[in-house]
BAFI-3210 file (N, C-alpha, C; in Angstrom, 3 decimals, decimal comma, padded with zeros to 6 digits):
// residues 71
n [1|2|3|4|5|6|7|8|9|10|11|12|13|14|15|16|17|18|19|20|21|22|23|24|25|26|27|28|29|30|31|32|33|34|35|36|37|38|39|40|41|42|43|44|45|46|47|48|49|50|51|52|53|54|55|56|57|58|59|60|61|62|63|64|65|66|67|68|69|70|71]
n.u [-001,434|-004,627|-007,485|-010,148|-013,376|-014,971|-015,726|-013,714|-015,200|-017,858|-021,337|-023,642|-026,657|-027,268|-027,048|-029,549|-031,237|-030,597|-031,095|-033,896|-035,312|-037,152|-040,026|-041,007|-040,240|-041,196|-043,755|-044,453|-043,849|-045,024|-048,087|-047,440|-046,124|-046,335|-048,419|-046,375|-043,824|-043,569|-043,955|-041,416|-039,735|-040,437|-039,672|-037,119|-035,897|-036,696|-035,255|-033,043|-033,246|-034,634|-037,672|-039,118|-039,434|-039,972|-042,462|-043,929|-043,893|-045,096|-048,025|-048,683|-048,869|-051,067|-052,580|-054,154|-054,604|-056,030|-055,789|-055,472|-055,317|-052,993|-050,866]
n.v [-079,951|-080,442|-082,443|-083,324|-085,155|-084,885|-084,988|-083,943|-082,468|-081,448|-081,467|-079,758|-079,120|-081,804|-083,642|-082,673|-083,299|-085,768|-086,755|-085,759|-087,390|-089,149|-091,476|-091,662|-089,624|-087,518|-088,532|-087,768|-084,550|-083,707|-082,561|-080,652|-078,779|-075,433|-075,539|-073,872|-074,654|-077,719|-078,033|-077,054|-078,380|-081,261|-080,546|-079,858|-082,575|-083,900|-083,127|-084,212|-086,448|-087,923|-088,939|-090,889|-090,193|-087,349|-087,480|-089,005|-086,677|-084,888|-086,200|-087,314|-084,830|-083,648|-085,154|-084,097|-081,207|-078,374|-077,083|-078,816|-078,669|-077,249|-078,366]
n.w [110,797|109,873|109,383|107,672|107,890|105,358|101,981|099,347|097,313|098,087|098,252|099,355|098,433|096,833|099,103|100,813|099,300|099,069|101,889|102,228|100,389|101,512|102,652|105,362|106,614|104,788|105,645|108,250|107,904|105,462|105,716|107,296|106,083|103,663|100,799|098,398|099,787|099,931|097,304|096,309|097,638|096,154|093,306|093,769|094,409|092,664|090,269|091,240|090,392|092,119|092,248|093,164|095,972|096,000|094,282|096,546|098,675|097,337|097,508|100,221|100,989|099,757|100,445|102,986|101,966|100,852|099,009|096,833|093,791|093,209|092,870]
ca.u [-002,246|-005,992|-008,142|-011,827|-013,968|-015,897|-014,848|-012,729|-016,379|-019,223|-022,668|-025,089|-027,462|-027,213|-026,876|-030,269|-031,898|-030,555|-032,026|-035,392|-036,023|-037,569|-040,966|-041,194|-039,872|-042,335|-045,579|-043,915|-043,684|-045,543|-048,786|-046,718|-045,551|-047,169|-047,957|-045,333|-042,790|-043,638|-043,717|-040,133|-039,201|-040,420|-038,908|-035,441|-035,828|-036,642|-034,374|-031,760|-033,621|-035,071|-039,250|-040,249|-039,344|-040,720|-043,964|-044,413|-043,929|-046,431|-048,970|-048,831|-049,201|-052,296|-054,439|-054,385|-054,503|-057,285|-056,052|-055,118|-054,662|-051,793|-049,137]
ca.v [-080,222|-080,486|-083,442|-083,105|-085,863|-083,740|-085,075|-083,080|-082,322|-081,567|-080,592|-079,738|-079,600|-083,448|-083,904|-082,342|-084,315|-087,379|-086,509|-085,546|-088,627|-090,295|-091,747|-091,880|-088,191|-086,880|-088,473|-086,715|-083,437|-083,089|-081,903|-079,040|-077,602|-075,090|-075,635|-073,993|-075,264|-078,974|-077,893|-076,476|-079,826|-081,799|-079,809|-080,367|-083,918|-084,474|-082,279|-085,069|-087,926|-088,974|-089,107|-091,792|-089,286|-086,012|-088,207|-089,037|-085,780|-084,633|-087,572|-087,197|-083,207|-083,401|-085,832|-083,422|-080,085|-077,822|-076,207|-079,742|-077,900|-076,284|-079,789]
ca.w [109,641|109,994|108,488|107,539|107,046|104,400|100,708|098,539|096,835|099,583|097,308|100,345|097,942|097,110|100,835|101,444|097,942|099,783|103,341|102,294|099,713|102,882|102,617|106,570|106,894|104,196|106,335|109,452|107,602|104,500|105,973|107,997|104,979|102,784|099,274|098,119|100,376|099,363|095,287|096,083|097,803|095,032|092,204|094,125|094,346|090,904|089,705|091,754|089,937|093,020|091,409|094,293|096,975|095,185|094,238|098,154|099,847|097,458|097,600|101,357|101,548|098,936|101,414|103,655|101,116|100,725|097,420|096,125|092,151|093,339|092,989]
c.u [-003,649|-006,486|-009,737|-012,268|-015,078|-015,153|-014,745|-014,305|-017,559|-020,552|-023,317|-026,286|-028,077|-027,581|-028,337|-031,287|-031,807|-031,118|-033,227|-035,938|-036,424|-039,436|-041,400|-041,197|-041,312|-044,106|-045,204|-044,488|-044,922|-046,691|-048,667|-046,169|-046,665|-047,143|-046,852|-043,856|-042,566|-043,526|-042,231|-039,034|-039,093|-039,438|-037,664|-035,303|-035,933|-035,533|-032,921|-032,093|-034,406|-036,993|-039,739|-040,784|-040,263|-042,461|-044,884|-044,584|-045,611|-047,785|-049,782|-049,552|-050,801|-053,400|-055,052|-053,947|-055,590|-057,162|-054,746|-054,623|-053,480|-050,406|-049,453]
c.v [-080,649|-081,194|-082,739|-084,605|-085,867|-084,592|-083,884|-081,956|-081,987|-080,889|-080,898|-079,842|-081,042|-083,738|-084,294|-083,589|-085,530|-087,370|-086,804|-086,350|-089,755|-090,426|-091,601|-089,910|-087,019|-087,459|-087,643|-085,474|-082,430|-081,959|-081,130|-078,182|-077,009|-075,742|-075,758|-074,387|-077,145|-079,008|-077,810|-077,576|-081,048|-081,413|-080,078|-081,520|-084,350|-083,898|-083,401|-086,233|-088,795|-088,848|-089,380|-090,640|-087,838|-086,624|-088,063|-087,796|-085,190|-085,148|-086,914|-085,700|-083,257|-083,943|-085,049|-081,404|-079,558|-076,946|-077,553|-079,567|-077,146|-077,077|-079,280]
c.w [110,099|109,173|109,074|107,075|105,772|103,069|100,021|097,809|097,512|098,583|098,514|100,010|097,777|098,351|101,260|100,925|099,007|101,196|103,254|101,310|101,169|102,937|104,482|107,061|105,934|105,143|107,602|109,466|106,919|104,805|106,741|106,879|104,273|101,565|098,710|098,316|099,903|097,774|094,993|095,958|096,739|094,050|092,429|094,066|093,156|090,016|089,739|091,361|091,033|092,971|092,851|095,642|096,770|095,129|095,664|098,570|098,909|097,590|099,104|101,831|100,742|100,147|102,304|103,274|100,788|099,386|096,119|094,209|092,242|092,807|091,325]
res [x|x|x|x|x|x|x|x|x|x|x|x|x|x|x|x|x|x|x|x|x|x|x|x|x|x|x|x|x|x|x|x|x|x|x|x|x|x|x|x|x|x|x|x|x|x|x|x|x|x|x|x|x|x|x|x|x|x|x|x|x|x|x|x|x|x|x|x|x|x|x]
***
């Protein structure tokens, strides 16, 4: 018999939501992502209720954004 420590339930999605709500990880990142890669990020995060996180990555990507109308 084979055990997983995986629950019965595994949403990778969630998973990711909960990963990338990171204020530390978004100054890391943000300004390596495109635009749309950070709009996408957002949109998923909010989507998971997590605002603060979504807020940050884009906050962070804008300071350093040259088509800042895009968020």
């Amino acid at each position: 018999m084979t055990t997983t420590d995986l629950p019965s339930h595994y949403d990778p999605v969630a998973v990711f939501a909960e990963t990338f709500d990171d204020g530390m990880l978004a100054e890391h990142l943000a300004t390596l992502f495109t635009c749309d890669e950070v709009n996408v990020l957002a949109g998923l995060l909010e989507s998971f209720h997590r605002h603060e996180g979504a807020r940050c990555w884009l906050d962070v990507h804008q300071n350093d954004c040259d088509e800042p109308h895009r968020h």
